[in-house]
C-alpha positions in Angstrom: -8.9 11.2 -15.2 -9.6 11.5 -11.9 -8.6 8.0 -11.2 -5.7 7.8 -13.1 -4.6 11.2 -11.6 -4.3 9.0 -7.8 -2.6 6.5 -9.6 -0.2 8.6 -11.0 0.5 9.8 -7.5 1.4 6.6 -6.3 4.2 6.1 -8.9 5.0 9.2 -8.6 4.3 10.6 -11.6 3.5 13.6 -13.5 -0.8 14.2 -12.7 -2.9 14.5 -16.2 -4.4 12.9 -18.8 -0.9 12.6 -21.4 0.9 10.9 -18.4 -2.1 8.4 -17.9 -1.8 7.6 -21.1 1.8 7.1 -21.5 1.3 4.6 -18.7 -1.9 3.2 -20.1 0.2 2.6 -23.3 0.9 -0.6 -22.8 -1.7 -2.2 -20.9 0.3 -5.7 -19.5 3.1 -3.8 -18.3 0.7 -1.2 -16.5 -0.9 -3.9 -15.1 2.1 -5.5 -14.0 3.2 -1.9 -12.6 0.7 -1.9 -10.0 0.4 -6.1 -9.2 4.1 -5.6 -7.8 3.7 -2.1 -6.6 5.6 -1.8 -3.6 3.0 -1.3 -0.8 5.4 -1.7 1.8 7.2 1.4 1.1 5.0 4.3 -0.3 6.7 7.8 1.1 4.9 10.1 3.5 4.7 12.7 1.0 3.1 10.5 -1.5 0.2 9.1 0.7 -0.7 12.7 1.6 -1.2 13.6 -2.0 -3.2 10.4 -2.7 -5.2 11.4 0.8 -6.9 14.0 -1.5 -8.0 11.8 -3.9 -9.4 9.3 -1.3 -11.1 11.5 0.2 -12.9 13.3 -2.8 -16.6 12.2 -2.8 -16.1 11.8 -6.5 -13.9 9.3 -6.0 -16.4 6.2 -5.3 -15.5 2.6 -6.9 -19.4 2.5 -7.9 -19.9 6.2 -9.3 -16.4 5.5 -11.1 -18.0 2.0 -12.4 -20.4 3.6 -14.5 -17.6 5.2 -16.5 -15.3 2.6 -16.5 -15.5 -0.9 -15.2 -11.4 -0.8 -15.3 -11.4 2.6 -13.6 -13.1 0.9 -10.8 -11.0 -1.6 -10.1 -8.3 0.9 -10.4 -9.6 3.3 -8.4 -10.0 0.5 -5.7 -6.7 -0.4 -5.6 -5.9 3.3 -5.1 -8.1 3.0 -1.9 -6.9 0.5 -0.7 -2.8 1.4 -1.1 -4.7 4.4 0.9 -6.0 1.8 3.6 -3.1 -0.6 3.9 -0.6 2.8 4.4 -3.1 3.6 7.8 -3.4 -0.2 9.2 0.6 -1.0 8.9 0.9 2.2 10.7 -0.6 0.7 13.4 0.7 -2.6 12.8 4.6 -2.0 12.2 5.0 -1.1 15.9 3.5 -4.1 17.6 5.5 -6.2 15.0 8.6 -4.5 16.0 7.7 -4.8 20.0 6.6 -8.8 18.7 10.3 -9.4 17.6 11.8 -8.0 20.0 9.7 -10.0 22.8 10.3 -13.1 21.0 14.1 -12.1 20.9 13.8 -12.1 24.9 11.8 -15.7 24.8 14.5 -17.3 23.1 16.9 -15.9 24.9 15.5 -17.3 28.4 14.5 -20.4 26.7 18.1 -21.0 25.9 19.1 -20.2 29.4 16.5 -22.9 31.2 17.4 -25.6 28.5 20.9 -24.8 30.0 19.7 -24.6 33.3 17.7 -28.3 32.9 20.5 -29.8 31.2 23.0 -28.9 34.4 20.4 -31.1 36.5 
């Protein structure tokens, strides 16, 4: 419950046991819910409601493995939605300062090619 409880979170769903199950009802298309879950865009407000299940000391892929080998794996991908939300904060910024550098590089390249070719 626990586990599907985090998941629920991150499709913003309805917490509890019913919901899990409605999206447990069909197993491919649950499965194909979260292989093109949408990583890149998870709201603030959602990651600081899945924070709490991250953080709970109940929620460990190993302690959830002896109740479920899927809920492991789920849980797992909870954690690391969780982890990949934290890194591309970090990341996002130097790839935008990247571009933007890049953007300058090309620019001057273009000017000494025109430069060399006036020679």
């Amino acid at each position: 419950v626990l586990v599907m409880d985090a998941v629920c979170v991150l499709l913003d769903k309805k917490t509890g046991w019913d919901e899990a199950k409605k999206l447990m009802a069909n197993p491919n298309g649950f499965i194909d819910t979260l292989k093109g879950y949408d990583k890149d865009n998870i709201p603030a407000k959602v990651l600081k409601k899945l924070k709490k299940y991250v953080e709970n000391p109940n929620f460990e892929p190993d302690s959830i493995a002896k109740k479920s080998v899927a809920g492991k794996s789920i849980c797992m991908f909870c954690i690391a939605m969780d982890k990949y939300a934290e890194v591309k904060k970090v990341v996002e910024p130097k790839e935008a300062m990247l571009k933007k550098a890049q953007g300058e590089l090309d620019v001057a390249n273009a000017d000494l090619k025109g430069k060399q070719a006036k020679l």
